[in-house]
Every structure is written in structure tokens, then in C-alpha cells.
FIVEXKE-163506 format. One record per residue: x, y, z of N, C-alpha, C, O in turn; residue in one letter. Coordinates in nm, 3 decimals, padded with zeros to 5 digits. Layout:
N
+---------+---------+---------+---------+---------+---------+---------+---------+---------+---------+---------+---------+--------+
!    n_c1 !    n_c2 !    n_c3 !   ca_c1 !   ca_c2 !   ca_c3 !    c_c1 !    c_c2 !    c_c3 !    o_c1 !    o_c2 !    o_c3 ! residu !
+---------+---------+---------+---------+---------+---------+---------+---------+---------+---------+---------+---------+--------+
!       X !       Y !       Z !       X !       Y !       Z !       X !       Y !       Z !       X !       Y !       Z !      A !
...
+---------+---------+---------+---------+---------+---------+---------+---------+---------+---------+---------+---------+--------+
//
This chain:
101
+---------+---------+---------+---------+---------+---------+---------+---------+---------+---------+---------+---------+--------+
!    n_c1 !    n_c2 !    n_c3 !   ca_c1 !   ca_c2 !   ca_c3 !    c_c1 !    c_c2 !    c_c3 !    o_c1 !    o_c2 !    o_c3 ! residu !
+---------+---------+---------+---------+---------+---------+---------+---------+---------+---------+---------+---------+--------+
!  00.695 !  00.623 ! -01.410 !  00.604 !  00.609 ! -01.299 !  00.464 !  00.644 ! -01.347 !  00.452 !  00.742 ! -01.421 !      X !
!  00.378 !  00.588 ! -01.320 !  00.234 !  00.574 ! -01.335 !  00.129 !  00.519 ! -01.196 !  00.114 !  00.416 ! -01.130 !      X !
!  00.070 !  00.664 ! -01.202 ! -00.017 !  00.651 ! -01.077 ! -00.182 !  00.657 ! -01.128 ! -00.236 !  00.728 ! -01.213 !      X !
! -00.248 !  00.535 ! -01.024 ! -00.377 !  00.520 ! -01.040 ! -00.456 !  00.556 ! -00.911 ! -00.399 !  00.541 ! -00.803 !      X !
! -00.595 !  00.608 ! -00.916 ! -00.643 !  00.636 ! -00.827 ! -00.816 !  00.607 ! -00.882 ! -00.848 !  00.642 ! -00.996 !      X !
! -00.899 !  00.555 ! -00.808 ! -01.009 !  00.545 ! -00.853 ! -01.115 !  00.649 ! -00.859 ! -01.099 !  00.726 ! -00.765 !      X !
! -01.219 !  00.683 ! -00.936 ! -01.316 !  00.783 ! -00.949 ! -01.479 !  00.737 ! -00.887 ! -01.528 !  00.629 ! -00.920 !      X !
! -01.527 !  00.802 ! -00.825 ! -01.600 !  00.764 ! -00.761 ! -01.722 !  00.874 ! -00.780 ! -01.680 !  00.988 ! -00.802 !      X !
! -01.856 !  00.859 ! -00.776 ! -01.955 !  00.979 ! -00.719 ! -02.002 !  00.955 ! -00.623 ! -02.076 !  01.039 ! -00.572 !      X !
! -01.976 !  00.825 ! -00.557 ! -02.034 !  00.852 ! -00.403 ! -01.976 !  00.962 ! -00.326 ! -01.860 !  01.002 ! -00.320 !      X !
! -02.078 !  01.002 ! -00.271 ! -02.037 !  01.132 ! -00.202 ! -01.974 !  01.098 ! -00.055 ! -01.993 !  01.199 !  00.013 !      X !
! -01.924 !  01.023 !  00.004 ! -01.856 !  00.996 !  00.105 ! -01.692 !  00.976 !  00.061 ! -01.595 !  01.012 !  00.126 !      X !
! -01.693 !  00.906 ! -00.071 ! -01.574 !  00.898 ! -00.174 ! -01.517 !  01.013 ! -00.248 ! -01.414 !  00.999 ! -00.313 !      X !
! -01.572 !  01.114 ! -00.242 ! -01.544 !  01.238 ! -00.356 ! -01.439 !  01.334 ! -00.300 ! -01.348 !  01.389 ! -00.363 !      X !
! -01.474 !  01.346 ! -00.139 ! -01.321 !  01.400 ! -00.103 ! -01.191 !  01.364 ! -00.061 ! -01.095 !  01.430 ! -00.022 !      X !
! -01.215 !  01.210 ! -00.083 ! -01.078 !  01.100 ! -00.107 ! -01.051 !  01.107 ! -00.214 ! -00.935 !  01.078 ! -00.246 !      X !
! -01.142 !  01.148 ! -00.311 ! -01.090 !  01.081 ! -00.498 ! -01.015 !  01.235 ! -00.540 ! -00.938 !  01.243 ! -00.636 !      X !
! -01.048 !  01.353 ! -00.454 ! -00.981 !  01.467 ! -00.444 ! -00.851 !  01.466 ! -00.410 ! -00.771 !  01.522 ! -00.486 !      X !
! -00.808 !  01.409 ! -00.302 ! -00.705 !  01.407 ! -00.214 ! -00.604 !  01.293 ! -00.265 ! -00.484 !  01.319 ! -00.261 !      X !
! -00.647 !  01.170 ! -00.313 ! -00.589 !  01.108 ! -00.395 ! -00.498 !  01.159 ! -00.525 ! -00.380 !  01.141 ! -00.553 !      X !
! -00.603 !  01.231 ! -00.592 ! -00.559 !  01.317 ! -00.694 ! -00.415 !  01.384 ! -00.656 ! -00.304 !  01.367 ! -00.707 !      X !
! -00.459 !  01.466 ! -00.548 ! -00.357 !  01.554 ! -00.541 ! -00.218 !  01.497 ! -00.460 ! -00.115 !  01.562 ! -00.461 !      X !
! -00.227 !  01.397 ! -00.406 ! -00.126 !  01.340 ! -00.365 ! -00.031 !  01.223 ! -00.452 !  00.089 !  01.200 ! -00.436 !      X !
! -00.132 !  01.155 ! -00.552 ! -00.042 !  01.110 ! -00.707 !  00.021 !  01.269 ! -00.757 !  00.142 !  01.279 ! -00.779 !      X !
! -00.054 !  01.368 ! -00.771 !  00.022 !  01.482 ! -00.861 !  00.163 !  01.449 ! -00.781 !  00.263 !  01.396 ! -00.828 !      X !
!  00.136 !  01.506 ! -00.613 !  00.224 !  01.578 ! -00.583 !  00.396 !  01.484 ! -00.600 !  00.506 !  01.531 ! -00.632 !      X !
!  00.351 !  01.317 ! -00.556 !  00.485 !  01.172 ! -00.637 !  00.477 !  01.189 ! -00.725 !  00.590 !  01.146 ! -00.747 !      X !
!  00.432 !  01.228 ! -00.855 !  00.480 !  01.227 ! -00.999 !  00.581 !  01.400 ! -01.001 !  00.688 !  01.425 ! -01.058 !      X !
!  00.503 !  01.479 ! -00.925 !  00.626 !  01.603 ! -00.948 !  00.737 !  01.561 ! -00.863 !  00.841 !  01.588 ! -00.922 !      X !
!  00.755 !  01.520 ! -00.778 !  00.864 !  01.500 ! -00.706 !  00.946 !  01.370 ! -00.802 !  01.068 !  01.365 ! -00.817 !      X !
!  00.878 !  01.301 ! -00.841 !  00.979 !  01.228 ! -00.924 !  01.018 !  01.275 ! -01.049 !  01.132 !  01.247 ! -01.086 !      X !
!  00.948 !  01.340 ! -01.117 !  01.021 !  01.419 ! -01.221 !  01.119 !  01.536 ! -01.201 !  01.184 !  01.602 ! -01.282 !      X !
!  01.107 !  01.540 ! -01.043 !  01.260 !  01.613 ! -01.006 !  01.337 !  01.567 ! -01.016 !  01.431 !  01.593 ! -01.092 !      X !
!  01.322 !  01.452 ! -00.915 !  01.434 !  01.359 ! -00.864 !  01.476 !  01.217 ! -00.916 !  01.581 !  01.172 ! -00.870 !      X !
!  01.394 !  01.126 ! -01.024 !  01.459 !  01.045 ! -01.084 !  01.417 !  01.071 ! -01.209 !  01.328 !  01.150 ! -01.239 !      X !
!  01.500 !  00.983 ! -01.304 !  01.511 !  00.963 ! -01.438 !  01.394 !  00.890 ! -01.526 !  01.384 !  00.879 ! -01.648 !      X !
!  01.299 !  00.838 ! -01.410 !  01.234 !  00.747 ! -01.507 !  01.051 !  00.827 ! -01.597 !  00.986 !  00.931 ! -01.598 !      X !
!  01.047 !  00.716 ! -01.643 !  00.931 !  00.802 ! -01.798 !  00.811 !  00.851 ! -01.685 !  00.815 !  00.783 ! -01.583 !      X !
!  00.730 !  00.933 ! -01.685 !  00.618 !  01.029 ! -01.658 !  00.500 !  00.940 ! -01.717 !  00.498 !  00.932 ! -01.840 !      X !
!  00.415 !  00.882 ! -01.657 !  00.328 !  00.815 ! -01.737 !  00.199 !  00.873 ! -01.679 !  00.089 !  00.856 ! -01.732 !      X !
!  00.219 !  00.941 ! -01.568 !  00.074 !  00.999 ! -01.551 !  00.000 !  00.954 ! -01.428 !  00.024 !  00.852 ! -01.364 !      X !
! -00.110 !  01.058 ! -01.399 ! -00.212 !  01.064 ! -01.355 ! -00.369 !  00.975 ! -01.376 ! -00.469 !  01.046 ! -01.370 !      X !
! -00.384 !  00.862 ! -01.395 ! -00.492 !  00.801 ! -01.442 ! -00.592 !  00.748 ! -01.332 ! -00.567 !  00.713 ! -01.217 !      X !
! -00.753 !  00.753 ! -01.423 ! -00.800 !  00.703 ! -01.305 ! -00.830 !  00.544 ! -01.369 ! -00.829 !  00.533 ! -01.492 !      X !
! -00.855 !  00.426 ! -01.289 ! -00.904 !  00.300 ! -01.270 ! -00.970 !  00.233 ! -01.197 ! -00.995 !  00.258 ! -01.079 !      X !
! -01.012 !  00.121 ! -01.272 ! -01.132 !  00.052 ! -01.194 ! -01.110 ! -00.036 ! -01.080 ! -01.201 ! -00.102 ! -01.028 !      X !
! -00.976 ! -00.037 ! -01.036 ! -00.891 ! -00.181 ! -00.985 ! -00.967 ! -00.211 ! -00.823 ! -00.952 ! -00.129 ! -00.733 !      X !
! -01.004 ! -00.269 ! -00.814 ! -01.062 ! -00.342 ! -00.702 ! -00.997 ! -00.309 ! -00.567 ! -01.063 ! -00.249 ! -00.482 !      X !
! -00.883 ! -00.342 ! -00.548 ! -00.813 ! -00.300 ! -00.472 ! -00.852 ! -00.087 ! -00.417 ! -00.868 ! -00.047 ! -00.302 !      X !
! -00.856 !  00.008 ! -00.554 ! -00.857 !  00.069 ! -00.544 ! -01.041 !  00.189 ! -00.480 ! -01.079 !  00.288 ! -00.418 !      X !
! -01.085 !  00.065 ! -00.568 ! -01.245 !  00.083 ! -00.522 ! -01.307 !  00.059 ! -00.402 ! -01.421 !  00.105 ! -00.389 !      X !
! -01.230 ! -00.037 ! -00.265 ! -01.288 ! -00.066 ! -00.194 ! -01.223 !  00.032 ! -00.110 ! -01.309 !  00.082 ! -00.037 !      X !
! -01.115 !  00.080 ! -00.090 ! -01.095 !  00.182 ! -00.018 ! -01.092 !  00.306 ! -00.001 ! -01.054 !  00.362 !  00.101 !      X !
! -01.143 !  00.376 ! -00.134 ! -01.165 !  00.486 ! -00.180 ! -01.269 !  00.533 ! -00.090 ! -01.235 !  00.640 ! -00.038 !      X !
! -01.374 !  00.495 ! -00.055 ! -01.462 !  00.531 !  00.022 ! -01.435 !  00.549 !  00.188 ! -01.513 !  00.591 !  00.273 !      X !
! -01.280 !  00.499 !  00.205 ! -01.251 !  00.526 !  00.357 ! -01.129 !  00.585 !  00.391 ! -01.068 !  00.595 !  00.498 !      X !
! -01.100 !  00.635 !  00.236 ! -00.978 !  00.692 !  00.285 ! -00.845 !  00.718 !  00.114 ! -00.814 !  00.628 !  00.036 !      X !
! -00.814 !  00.813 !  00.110 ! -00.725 !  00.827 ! -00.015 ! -00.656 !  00.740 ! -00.061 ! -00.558 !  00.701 !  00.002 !      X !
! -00.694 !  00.678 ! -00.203 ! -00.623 !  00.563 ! -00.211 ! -00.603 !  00.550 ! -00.377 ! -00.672 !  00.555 ! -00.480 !      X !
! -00.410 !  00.521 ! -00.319 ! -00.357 !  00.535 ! -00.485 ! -00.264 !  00.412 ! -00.503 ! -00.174 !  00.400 ! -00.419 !      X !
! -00.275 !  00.311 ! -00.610 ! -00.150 !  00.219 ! -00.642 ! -00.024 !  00.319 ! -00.745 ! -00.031 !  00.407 ! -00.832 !      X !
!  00.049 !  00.269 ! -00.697 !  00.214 !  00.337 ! -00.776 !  00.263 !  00.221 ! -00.890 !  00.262 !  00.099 ! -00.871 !      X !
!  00.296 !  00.277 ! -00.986 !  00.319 !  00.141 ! -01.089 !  00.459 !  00.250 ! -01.107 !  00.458 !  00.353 ! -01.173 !      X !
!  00.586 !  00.190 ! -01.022 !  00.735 !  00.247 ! -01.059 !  00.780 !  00.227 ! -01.162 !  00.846 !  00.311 ! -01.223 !      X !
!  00.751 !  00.099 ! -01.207 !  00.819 !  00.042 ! -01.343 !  00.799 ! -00.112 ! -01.384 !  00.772 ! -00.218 ! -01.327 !      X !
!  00.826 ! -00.071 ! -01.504 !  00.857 ! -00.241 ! -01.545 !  01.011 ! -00.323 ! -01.555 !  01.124 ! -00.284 ! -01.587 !      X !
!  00.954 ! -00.460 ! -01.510 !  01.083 ! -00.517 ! -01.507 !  01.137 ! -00.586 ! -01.627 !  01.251 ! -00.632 ! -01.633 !      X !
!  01.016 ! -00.592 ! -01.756 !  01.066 ! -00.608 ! -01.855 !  01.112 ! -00.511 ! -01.935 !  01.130 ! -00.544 ! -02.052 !      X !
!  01.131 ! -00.424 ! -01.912 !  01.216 ! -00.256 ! -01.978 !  01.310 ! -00.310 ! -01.936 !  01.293 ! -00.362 ! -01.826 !      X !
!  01.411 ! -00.320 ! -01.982 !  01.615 ! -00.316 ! -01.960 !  01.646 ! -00.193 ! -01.866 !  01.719 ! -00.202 ! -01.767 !      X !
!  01.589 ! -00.085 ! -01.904 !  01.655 !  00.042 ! -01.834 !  01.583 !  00.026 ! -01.715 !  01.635 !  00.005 ! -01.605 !      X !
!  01.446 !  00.036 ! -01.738 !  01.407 !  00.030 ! -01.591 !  01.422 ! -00.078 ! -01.484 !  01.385 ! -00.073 ! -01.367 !      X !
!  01.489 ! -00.182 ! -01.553 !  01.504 ! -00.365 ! -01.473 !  01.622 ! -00.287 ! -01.405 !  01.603 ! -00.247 ! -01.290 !      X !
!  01.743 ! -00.262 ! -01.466 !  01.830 ! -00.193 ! -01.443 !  01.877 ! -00.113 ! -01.304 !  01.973 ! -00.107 ! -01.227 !      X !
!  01.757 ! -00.062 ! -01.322 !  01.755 !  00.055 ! -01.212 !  01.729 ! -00.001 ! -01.083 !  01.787 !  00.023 ! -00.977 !      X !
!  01.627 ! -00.084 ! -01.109 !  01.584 ! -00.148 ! -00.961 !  01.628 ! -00.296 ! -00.978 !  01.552 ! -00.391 ! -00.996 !      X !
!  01.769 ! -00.301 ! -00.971 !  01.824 ! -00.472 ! -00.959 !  01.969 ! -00.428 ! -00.850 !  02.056 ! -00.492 ! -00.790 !      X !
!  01.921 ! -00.236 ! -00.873 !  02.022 ! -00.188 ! -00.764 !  01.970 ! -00.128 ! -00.633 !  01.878 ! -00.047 ! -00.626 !      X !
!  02.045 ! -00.180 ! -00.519 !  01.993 ! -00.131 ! -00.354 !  01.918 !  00.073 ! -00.417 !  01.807 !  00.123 ! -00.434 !      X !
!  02.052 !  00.116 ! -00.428 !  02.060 !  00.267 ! -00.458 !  01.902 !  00.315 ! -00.515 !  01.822 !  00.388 ! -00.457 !      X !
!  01.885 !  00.239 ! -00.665 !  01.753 !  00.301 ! -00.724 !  01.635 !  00.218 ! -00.628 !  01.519 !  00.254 ! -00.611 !      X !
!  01.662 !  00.170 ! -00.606 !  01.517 !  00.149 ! -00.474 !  01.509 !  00.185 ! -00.393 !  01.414 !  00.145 ! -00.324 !      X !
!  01.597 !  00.285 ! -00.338 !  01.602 !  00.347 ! -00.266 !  01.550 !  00.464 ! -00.256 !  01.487 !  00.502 ! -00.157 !      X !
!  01.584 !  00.559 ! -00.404 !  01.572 !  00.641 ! -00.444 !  01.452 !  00.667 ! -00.452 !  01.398 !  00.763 ! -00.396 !      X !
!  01.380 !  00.557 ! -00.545 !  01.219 !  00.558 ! -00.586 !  01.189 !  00.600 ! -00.434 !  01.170 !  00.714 ! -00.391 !      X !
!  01.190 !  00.479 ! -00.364 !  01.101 !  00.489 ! -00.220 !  01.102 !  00.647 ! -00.133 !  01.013 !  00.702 ! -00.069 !      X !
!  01.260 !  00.695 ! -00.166 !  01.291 !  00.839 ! -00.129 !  01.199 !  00.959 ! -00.189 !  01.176 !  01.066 ! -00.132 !      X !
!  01.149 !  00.914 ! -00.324 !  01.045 !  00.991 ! -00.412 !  00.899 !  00.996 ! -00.369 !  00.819 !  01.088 ! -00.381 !      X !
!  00.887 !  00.896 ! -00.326 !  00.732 !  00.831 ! -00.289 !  00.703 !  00.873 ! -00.128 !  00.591 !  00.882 ! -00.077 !      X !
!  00.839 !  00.898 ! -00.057 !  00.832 !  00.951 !  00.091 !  00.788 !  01.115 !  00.079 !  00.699 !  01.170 !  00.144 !      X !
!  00.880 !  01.181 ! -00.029 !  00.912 !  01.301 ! -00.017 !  00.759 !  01.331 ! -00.089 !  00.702 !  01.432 ! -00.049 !      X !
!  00.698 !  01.261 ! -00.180 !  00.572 !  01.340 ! -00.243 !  00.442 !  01.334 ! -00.132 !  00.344 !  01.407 ! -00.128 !      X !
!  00.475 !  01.226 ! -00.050 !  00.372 !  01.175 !  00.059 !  00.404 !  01.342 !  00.145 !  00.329 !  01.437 !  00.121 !      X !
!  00.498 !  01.353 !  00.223 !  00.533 !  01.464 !  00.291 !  00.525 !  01.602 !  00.245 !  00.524 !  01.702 !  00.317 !      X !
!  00.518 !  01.599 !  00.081 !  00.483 !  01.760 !  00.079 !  00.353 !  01.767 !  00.070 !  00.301 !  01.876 !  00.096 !      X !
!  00.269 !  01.655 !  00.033 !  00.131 !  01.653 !  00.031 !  00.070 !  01.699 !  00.112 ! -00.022 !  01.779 !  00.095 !      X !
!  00.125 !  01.641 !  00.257 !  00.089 !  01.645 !  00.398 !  00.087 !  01.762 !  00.421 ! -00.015 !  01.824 !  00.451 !      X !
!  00.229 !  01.823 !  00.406 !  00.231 !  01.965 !  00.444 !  00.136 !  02.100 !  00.326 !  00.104 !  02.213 !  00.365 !      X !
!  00.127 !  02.080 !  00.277 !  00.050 !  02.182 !  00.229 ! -00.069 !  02.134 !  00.262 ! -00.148 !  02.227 !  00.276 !      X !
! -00.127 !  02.007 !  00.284 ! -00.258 !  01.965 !  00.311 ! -00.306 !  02.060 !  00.434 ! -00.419 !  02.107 !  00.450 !      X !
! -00.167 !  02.081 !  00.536 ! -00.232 !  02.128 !  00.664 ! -00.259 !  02.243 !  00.676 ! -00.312 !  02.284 !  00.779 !      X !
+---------+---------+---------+---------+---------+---------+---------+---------+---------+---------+---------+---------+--------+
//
């Protein structure tokens, strides 16, 4: 799993690019609890998608895997591991929340 979030100095953007941050941490620890797959990190990017909404609100793309990896095709060609992921991505959203408050 590999999470992106964009970097910003506009100052209307800086306490989204905060909160972003900490809410990729908090899906990458929860998935290195709970599934098997590689740790690829915390990165920031330029992605368009990620730039236009940064300024209105915390905003992160999730890259679960590739489907040209065997192991990782594998995983998600089954109901169960997509399940799982999505179970990872709920549970890091929700502890975020809660310590956020």
C-alpha cells in the first residue's frame, strides 16, 4: 500500500496537507497490522486530482496494489481480500476520526 497526499503552502491548504498526513499514517498503520501486503509509504505528489482538493478539504489517493504483481493480483481476484483492504481503509479512516476529536 502506498499513500499520496499533496503538499501545498497555501495557507488555506496547510491544515488539510496536515490532516491528510496524518490520516495516510494512520491506513498505512492499520494495514501493517492487519494485512500482508508491502508498506510503500507516505509520499507526497503532484497529481491533479490531489491538488484541486487539497485546498477544501483532506485529500489522499490509496494505491492498494498492483495487478501486475502475482501476489498482489492474487489477493484481490478474491471477494475476502477486498474486503479486507476496504476493512483497513475503514478502520484507519475511524481511528483518525477518533483521536482527531
Amino acid at each position: 500500500m502506498e499513500i499520496f497526499t499533496c503538499f501545498s503552502l497555501a495557507k488555506e491548504a496547510s491544515s488539510n496537507t496536515r490532516t491528510s498526513s496524518a490520516l495516510g499514517n494512520e491506513i498505512l498503520r492499520e494495514s501493517s497490522v492487519n494485512v500482508k501486503t508491502r508498506n510503500r509509504g507516505m509520499k507526497f505528489a503532484n497529481f491533479q486530482v490531489l491538488r484541486e482538493m487539497i485546498s477544501l478539504c483532506p485529500a489522499i489517493l490509496i494505491e492498494v496494489g498492483f495487478l501486475n504483481n502475482p501476489d498482489e493480483a492474487s489477493h484481490f481476484s478474491n471477494p475476502s481480500g477486498i474486503r479486507s483492504m476496504a476493512l483497513v481503509i475503514l478502520s484507519g479512516i475511524n481511528n483518525h476520526i477518533k483521536t482527531a476529536l
